[in-house]
C-alpha positions as CSV (number, residue, x, y, z in Angstrom):
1,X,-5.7,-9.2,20.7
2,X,-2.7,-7.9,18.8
3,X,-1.9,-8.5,15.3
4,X,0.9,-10.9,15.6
5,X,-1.4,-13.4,17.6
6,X,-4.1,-12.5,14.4
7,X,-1.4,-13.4,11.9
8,X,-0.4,-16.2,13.4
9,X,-3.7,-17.9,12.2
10,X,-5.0,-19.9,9.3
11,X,-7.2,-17.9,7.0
12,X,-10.1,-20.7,9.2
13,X,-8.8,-19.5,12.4
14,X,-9.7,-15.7,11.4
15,X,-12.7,-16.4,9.9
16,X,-13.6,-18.3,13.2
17,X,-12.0,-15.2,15.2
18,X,-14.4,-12.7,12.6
19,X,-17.7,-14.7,14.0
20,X,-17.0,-14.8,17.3
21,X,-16.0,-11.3,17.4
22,X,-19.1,-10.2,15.4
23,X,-21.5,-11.9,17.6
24,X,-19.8,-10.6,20.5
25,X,-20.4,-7.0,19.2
26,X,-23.9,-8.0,18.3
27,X,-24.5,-8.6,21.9
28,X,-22.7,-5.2,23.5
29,X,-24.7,-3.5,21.1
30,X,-27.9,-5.3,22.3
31,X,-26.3,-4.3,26.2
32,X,-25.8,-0.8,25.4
33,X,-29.6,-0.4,24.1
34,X,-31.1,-2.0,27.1
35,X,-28.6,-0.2,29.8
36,X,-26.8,-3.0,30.8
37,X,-23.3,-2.4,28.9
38,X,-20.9,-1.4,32.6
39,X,-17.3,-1.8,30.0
40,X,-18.0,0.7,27.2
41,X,-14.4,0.8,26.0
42,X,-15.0,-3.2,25.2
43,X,-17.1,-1.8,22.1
44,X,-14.2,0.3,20.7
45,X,-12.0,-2.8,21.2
46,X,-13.8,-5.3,19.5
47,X,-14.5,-2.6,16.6
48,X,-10.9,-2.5,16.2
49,X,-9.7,-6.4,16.4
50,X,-12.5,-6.8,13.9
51,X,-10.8,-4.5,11.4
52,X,-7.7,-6.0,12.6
53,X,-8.6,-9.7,11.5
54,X,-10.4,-8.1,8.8
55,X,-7.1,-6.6,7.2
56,X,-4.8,-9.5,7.7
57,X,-7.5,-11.8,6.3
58,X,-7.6,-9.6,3.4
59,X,-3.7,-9.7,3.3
60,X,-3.3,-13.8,3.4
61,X,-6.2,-14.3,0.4
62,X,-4.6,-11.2,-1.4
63,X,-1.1,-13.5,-1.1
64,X,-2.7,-16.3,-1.9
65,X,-3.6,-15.8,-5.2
66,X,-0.8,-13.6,-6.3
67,X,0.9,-17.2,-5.2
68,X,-1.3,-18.8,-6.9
69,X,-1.1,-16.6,-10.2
């Protein structure tokens, strides 16, 4: 996922996106415990669009209220 498809989302969109990428690290984690995990590089990815929707999330509500203010 790259950041221009991230920040071309609603601050619902990303917080949807955060979830689903939260659960989906939940369960490679859970993989990788039980030796089932065959992608390991799909851990380091979804680490990273995490902090990626993370950031721009942080970024729209930090624009938001300086809007707003």
């Amino acid at each position: 996922m790259s950041a221009a498809d991230i920040r071309d989302m609603s601050l619902d969109q990303l917080d949807d996106q955060l979830v689903k990428l939260k659960k989906e690290q939940f369960n490679l984690r859970f993989q990788k415990a039980s030796g089932q995990l065959e992608n390991t590089s799909r851990v380091r990815q979804v680490r990273r669009d995490i902090a990626r929707v993370q950031t721009i999330a942080g970024e729209k509500r930090a624009g938001e209220t300086k809007a707003a203010g």
